[in-house]
LOSE-216765 format. One record per residue (C-alpha): residue number from 1; residue in three letters; x, y, z. Coordinates in Angstrom, 2 decimals. Example, Ala and Ser with C-alpha at 12.3 -4.5 7.8 and 13.67 -1.06 7.14 Angstrom:
BEGIN
+------+------+---------+---------+---------+
! resi ! resn !    east !   north !      up !
+------+------+---------+---------+---------+
!    1 !  ALA !   12.30 !   -4.50 !    7.80 !
!    2 !  SER !   13.67 !   -1.06 !    7.14 !
+------+------+---------+---------+---------+
//
This chain:
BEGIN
+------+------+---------+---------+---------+
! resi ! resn !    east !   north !      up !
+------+------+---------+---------+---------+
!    1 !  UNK !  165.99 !   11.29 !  391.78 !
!    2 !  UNK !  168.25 !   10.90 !  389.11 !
!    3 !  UNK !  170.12 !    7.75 !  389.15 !
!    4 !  UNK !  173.57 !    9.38 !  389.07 !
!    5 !  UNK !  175.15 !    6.29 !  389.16 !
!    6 !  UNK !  174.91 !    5.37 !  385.18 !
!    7 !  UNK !  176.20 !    8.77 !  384.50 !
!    8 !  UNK !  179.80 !    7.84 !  385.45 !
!    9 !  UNK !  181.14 !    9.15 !  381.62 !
!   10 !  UNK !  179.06 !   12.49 !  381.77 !
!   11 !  UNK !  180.86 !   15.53 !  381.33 !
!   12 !  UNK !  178.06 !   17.96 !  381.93 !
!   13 !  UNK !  175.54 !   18.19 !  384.51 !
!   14 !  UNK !  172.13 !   20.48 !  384.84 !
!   15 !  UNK !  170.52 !   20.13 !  388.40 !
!   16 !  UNK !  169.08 !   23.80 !  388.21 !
!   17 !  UNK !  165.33 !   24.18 !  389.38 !
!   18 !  UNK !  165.29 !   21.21 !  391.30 !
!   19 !  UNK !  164.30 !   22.77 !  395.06 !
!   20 !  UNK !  167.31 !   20.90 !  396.29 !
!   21 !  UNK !  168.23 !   22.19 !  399.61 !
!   22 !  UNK !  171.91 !   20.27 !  399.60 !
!   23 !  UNK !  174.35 !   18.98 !  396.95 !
!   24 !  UNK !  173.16 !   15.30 !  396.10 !
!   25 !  UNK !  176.26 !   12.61 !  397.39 !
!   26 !  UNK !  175.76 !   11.19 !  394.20 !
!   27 !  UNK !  177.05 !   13.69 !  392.37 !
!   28 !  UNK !  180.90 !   13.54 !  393.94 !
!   29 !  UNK !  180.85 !    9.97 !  392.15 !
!   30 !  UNK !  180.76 !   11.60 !  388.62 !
!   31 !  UNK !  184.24 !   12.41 !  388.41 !
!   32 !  UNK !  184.68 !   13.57 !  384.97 !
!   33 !  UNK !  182.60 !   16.37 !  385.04 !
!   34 !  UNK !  183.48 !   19.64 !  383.20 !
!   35 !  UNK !  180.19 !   21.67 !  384.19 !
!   36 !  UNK !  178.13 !   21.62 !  387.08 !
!   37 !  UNK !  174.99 !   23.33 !  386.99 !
!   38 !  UNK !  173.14 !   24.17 !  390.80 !
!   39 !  UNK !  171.35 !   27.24 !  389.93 !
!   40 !  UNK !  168.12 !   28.15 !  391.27 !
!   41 !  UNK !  167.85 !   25.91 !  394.36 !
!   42 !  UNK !  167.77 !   25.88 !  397.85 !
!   43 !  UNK !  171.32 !   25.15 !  398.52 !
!   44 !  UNK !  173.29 !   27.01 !  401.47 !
!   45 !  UNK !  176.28 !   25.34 !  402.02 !
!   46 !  UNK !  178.91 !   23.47 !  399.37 !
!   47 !  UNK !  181.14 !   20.77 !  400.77 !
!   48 !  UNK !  184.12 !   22.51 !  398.98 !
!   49 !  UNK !  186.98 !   20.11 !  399.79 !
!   50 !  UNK !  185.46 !   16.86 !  398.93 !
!   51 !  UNK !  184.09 !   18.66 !  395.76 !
!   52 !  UNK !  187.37 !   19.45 !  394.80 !
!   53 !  UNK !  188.53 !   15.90 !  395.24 !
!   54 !  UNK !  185.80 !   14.21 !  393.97 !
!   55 !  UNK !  185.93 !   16.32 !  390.60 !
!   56 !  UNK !  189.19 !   17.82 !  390.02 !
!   57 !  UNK !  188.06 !   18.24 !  385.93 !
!   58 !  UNK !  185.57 !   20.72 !  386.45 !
!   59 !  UNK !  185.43 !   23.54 !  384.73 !
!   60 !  UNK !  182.37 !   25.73 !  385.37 !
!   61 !  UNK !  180.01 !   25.74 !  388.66 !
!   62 !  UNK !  176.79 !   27.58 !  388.09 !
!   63 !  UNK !  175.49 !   28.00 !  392.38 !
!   64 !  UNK !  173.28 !   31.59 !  391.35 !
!   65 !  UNK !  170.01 !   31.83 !  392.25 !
!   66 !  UNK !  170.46 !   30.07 !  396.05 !
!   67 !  UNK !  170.57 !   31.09 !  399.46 !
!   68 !  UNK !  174.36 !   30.97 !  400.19 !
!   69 !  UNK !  176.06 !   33.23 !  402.67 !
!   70 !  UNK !  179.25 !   32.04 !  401.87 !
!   71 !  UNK !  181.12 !   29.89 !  399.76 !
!   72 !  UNK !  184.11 !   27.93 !  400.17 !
!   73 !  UNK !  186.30 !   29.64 !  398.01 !
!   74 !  UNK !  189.85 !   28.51 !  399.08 !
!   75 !  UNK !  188.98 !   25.21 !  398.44 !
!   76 !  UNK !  187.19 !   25.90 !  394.95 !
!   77 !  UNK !  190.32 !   28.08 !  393.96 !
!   78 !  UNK !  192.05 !   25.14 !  394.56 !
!   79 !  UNK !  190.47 !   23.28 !  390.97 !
!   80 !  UNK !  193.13 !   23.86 !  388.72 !
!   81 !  UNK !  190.76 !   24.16 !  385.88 !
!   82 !  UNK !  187.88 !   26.14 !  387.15 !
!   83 !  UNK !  187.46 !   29.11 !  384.38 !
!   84 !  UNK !  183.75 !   29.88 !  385.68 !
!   85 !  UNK !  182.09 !   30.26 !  389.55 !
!   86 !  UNK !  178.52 !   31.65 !  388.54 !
!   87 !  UNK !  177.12 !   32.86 !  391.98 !
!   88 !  UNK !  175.24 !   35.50 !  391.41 !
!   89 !  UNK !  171.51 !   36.30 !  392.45 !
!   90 !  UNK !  172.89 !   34.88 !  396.33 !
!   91 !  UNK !  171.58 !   38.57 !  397.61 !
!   92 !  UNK !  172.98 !   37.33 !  401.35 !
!   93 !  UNK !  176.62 !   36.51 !  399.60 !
!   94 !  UNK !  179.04 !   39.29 !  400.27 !
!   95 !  UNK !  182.17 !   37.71 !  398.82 !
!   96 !  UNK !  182.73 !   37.93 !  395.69 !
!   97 !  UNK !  180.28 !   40.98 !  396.11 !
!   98 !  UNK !  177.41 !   41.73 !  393.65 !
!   99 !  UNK !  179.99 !   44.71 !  391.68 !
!  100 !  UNK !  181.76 !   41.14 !  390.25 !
!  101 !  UNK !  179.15 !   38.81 !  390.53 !
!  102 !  UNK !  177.19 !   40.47 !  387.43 !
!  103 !  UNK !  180.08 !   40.48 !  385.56 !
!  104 !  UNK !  179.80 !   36.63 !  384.85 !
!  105 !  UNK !  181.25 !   32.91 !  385.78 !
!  106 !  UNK !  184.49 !   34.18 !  384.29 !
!  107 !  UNK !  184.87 !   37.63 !  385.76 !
!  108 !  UNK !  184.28 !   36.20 !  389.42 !
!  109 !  UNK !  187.28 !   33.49 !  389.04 !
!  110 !  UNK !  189.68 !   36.55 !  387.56 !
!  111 !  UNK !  188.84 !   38.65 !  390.66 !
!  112 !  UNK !  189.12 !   35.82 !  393.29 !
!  113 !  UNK !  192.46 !   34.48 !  391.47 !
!  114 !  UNK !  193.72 !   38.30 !  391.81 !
!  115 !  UNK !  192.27 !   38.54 !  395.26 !
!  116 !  UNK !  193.71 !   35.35 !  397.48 !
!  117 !  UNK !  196.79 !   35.67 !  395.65 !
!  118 !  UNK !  199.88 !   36.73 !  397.69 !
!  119 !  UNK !  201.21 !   39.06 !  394.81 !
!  120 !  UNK !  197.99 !   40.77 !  393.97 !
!  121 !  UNK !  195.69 !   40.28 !  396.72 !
!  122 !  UNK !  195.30 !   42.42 !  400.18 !
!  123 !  UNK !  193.04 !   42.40 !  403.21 !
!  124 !  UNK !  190.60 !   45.61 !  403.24 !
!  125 !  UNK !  190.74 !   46.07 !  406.88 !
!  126 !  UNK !  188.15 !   49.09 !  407.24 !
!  127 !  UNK !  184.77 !   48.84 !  407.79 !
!  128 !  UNK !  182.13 !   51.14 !  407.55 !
!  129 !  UNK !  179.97 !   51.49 !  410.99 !
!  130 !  UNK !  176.91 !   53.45 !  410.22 !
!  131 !  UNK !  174.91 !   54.65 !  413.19 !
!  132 !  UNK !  170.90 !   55.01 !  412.86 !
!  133 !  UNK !  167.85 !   55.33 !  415.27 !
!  134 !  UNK !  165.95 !   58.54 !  416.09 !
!  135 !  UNK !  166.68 !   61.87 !  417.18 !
!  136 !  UNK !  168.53 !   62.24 !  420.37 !
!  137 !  UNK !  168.77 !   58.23 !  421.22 !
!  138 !  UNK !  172.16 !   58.47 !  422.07 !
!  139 !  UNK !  173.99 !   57.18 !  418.86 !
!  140 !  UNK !  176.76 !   60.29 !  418.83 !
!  141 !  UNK !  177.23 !   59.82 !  422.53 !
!  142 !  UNK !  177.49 !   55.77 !  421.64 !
!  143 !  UNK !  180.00 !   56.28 !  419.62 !
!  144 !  UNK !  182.21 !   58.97 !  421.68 !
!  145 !  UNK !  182.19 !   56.52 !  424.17 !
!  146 !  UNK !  183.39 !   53.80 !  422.06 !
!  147 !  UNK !  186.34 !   55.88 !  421.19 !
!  148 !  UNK !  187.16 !   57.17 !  424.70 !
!  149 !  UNK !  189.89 !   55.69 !  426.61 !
!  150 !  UNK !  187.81 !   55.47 !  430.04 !
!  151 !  UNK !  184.07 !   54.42 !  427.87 !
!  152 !  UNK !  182.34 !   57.71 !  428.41 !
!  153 !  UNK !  181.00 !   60.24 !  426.66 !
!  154 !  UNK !  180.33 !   64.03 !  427.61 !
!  155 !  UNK !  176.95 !   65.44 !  427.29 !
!  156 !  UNK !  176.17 !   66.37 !  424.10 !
!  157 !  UNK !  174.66 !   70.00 !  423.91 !
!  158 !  UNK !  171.75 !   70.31 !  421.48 !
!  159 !  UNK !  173.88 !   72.85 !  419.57 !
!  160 !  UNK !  176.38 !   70.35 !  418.36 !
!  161 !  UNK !  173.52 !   67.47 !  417.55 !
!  162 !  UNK !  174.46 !   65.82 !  414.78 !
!  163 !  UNK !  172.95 !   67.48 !  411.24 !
!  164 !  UNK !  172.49 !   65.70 !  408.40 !
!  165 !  UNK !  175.68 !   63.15 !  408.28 !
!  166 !  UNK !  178.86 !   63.01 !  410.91 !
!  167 !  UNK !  182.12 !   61.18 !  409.60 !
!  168 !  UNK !  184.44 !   59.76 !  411.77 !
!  169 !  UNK !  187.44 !   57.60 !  411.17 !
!  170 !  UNK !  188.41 !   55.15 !  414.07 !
!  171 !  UNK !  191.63 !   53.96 !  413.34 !
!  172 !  UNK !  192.45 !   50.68 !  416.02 !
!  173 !  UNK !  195.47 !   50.25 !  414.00 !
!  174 !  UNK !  197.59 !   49.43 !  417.51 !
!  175 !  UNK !  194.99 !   47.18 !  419.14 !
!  176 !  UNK !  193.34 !   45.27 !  416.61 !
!  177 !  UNK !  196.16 !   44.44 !  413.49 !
!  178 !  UNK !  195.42 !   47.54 !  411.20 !
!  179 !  UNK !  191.47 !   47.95 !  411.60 !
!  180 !  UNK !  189.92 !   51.15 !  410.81 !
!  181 !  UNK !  186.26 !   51.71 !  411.73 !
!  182 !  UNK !  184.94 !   54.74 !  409.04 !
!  183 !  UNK !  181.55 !   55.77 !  411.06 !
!  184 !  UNK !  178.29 !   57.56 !  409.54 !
!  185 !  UNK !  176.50 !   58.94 !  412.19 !
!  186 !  UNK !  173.03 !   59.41 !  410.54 !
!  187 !  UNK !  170.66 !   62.07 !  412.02 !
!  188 !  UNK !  167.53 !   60.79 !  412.92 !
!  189 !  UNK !  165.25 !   63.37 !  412.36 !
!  190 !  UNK !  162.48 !   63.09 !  410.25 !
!  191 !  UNK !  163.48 !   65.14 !  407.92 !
!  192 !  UNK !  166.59 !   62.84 !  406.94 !
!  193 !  UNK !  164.63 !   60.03 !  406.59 !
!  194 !  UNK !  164.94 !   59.41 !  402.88 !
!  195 !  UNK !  167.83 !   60.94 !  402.20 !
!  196 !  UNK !  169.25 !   58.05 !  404.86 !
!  197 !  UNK !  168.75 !   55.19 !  402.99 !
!  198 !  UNK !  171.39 !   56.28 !  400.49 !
!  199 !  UNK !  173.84 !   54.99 !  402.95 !
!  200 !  UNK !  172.50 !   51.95 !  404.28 !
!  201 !  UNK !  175.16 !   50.02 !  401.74 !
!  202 !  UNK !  177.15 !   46.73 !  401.57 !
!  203 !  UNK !  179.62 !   45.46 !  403.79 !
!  204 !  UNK !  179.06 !   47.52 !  406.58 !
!  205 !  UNK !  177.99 !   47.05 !  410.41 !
!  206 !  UNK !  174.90 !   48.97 !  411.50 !
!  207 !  UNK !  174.06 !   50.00 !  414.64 !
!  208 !  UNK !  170.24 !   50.36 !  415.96 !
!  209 !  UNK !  170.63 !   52.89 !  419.30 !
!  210 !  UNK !  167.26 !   53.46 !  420.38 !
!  211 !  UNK !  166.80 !   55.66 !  423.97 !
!  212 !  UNK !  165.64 !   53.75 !  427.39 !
!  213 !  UNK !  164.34 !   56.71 !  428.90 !
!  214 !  UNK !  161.16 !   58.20 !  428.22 !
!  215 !  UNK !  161.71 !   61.75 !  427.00 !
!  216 !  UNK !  158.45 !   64.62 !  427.51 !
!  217 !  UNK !  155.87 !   64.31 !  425.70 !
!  218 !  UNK !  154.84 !   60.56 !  425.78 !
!  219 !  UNK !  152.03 !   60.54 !  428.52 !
!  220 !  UNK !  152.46 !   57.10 !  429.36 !
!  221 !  UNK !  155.17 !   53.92 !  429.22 !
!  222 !  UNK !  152.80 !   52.14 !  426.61 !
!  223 !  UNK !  152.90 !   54.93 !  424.13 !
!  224 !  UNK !  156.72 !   54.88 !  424.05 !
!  225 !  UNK !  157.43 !   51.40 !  424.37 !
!  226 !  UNK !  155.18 !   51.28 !  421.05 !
!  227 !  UNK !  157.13 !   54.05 !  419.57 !
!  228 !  UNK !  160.32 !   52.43 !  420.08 !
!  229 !  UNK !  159.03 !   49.04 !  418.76 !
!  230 !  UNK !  158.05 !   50.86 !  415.31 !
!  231 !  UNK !  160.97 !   52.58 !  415.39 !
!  232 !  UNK !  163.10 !   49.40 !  415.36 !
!  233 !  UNK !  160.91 !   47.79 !  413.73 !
!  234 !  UNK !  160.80 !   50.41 !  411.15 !
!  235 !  UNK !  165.08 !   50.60 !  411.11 !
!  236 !  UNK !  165.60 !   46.78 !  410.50 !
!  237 !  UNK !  162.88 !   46.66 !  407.55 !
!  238 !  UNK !  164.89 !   49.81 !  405.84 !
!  239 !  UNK !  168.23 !   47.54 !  406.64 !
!  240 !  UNK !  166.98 !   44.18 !  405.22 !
!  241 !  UNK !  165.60 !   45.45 !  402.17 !
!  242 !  UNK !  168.54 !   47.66 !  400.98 !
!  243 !  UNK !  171.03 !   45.50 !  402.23 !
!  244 !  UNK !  170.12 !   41.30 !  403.06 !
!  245 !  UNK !  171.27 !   39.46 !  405.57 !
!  246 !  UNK !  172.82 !   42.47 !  407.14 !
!  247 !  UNK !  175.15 !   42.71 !  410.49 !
!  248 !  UNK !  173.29 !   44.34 !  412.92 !
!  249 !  UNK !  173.82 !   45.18 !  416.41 !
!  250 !  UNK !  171.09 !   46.94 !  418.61 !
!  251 !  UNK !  172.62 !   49.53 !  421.51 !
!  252 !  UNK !  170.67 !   50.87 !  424.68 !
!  253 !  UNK !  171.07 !   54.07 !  425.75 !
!  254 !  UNK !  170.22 !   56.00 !  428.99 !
!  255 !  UNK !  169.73 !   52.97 !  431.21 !
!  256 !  UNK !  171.41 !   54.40 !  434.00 !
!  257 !  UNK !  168.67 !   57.11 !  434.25 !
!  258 !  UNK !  165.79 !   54.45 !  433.73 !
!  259 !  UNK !  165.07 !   51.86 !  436.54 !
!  260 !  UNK !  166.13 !   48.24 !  436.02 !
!  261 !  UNK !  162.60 !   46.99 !  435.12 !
!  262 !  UNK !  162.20 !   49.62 !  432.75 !
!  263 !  UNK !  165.27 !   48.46 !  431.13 !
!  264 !  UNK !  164.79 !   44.72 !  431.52 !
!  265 !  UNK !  160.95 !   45.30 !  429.71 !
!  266 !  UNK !  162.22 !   47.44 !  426.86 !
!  267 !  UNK !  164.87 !   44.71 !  425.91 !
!  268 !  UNK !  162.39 !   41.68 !  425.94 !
!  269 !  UNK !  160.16 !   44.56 !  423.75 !
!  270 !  UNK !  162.85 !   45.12 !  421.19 !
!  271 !  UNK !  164.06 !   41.57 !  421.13 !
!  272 !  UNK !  160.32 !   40.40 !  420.31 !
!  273 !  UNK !  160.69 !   42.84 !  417.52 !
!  274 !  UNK !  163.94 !   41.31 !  415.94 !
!  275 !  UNK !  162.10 !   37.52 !  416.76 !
!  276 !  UNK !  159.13 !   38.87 !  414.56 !
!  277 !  UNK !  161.26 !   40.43 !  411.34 !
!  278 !  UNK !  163.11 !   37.11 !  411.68 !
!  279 !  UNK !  159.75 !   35.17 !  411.04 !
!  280 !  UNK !  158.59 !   37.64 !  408.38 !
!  281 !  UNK !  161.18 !   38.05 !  406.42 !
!  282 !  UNK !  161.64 !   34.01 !  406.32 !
!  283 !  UNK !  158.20 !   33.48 !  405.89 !
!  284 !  UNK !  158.42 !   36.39 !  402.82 !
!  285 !  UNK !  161.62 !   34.29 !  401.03 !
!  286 !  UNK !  159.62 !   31.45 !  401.06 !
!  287 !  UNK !  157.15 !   32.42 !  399.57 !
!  288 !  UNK !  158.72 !   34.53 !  396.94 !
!  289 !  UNK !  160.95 !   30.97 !  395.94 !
!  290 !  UNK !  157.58 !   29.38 !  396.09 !
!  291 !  UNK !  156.13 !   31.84 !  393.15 !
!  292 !  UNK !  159.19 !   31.27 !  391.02 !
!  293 !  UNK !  158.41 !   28.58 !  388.51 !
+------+------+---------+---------+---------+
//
């Protein structure tokens, strides 16, 4: 390690390709310093107040190339001097999102200035909620009943099946301080299967319905359980790789017409799925830093 501790009069400082998975302590004691370079580590978290005490000169922070989810932005807003927040190449960082992140060090300060100020800066309040999982799951009935005042949802003739794409807007204006839910409702025949990944996009919620009860033409539990599992299994791959680190929530449908330890064995099924993606993907990052020289 470095021995930070001479380096009280540096201005600059390049830490990038170290494989350091948190901000060294000794680097809050170099208080002059302009530039800060963290790229292309391991880091997740910043410890954004006492960084902005312990070096209220600096000018540019270089943090691309890590594994952050979020950064503390307030408090790095708060450096009077900060002209450049490089944080690009975080793929799991929506905010400041990838549109302004490629733009530069300087381009991402501009934005977040304009965005947390009170003059120029608003809350987006509507989120897209984008519905996926095979034909006739339940995800158009899922989302009726989310909408309905009593929670239920009529039955949905095979006329009226979803085709292609349904939009709805769910406006909660009254109940939840101005949010709007905008929902795709993705068909999930086979056919739409490409097509579909055109709208697995940023900043969204997506919604995995898969059906509990066995339709015709599986001649045994086994088969379908398996079926569902690549089906999930399938869904959360096509997720992850368009969109990382992803909010995902996984819905049930048809339980009450499937008995209890149906439903009980298809939801330790489908949550073993999840528990193995975790691993892979993990085990996939690692490796891919691993190969980066």
């Amino acid at each position: 390690m470095h021995a930070f501790s001479t380096w009280t009069k540096e201005t600059q400082l390049n830490l990038s390709q170290h494989y350091l998975p948190a901000l060294p302590a000794a680097v809050l004691a170099l208080s002059q310093l302009t530039a800060l370079d963290l790229s292309d580590n391991q880091l997740k978290s910043l410890p954004g107040t006492e960084l902005v005490r312990a070096l209220p000169a600096l000018e540019s922070l270089n943090v691309s190339k890590n594994s952050f989810e979020t950064l503390p932005l307030e408090a790095l807003l708060a450096l009077p001097g900060l002209k450049e927040l490089d944080c690009a190449g975080n793929v799991r960082l929506t905010c400041p999102p990838p549109e302004i992140t490629q733009q530069g060090g300087a381009a991402v300060v501009t934005y977040l200035r304009e965005a947390y100020s009170a003059d120029t800066g608003s809350i987006n309040r509507t989120i897209e909620l984008i519905m996926i999982g095979k034909g006739e799951s339940g995800k158009t009935s899922t989302v009726k009943a989310m909408m309905a005042a009593d929670g239920r949802s009529e039955r949905i003739h095979e006329d009226t099946r979803t085709v292609g794409i349904d939009l709805t807007r769910w406006d909660l204006a009254a109940q939840a301080d101005g949010l709007v839910f905008q929902i795709k409702d993705l068909a999930g025949q086979a056919v739409y299967s490409l097509t579909n990944q055109y709208f697995l996009v940023r900043r969204a919620i997506f919604v995995v319905v898969w059906r509990v009860l066995r339709p015709a033409g599986f001649e045994s539990a086994d088969e379908f359980e398996r079926e569902v599992a690549s089906m999930v299994s399938a869904w959360l791959d096509a997720v992850h790789y368009r969109v990382p680190g992803a909010q995902v929530v996984l819905v049930a449908t048809h339980i009450d017409c499937a008995a209890p330890a149906e439903v009980d064995e298809q939801c330790r099924l489908v949550k073993a799925v999840v528990e193995r993606k975790l691993r892979e993907w993990a085990e996939h990052e690692a490796a891919d830093r691993k190969s980066v020289v």
